[in-house]
C-alpha positions in Angstrom: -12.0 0.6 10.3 -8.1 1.2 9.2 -8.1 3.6 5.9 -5.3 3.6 3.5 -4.7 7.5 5.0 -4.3 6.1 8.6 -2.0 3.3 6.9 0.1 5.7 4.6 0.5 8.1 7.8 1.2 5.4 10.4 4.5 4.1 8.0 5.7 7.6 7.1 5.4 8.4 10.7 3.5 11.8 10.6 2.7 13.3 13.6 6.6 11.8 15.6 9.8 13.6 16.1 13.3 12.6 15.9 16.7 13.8 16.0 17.7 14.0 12.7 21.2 14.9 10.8 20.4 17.2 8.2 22.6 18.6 5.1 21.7 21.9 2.5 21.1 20.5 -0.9 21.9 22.8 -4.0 19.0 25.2 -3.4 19.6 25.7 0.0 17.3 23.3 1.8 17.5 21.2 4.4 17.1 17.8 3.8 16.7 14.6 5.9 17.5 10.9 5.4 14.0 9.7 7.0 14.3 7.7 9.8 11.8 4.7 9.6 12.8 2.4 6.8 9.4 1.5 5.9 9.1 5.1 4.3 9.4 5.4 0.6 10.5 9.4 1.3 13.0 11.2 2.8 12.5 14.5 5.2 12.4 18.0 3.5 12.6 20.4 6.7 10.7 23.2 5.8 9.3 24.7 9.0 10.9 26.4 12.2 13.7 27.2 10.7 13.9 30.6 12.5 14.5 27.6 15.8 18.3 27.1 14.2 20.6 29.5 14.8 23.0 28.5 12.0 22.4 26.1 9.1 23.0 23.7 8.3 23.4 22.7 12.5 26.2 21.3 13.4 24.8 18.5 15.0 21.7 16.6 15.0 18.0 18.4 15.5 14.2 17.5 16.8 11.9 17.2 13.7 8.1 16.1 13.6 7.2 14.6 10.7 3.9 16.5 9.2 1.3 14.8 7.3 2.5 16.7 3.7 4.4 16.5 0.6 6.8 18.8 -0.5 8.9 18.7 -4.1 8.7 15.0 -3.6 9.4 14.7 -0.1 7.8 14.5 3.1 8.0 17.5 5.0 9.2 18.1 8.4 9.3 20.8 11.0 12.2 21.8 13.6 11.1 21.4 16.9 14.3 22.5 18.7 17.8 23.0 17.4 19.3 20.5 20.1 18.3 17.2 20.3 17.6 15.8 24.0 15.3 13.7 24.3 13.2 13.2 20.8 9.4 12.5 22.1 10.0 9.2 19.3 12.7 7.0 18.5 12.6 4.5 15.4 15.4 1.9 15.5 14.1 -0.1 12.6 17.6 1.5 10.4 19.4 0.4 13.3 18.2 -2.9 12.8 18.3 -3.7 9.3 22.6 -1.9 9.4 23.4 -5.6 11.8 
């Protein structure tokens, strides 16, 4: 049987990486446009940031999505500072820009 928690979790898309463009908001965060559209939340990256080696990055990084809230936003950690080959890839933004 499908809960709501396995519903809510499969369209935030906790537990998946991406390569995500990040920008510092006014207190110094790093902050994430999410990348599924069917999330109500955007990305607050809040762990591994001891991965980047400046910040904000100068390109895109590897983020999983973790099953939290923080200040309003879903919370995400950096899995690498370069972004190869993401282990996801969401293309539903992609679609709904054509």
């Amino acid at each position: 049987m499908t809960s709501i928690r396995d519903l809510v979790s499969g369209s935030l898309k906790v537990g998946h990486r991406y390569c995500l463009e990040v920008s510092v908001d006014e207190d110094g965060r790093l902050l994430a446009e999410h990348p599924s559209a069917t999330s109500p939340m955007n990305v607050l990256v809040c762990e591994g940031l001891e991965e980047l080696e400046e910040v904000p990055p100068a390109g895109p990084i590897e983020v999983e999505i973790l099953g939290r809230v923080v200040d309003d936003r879903l919370a995400g950690r950096v899995v690498s500072a370069s972004c190869d080959e993401p282990e996801n890839v969401d293309d539903s933004r992609a679609d709904q820009a054509t």
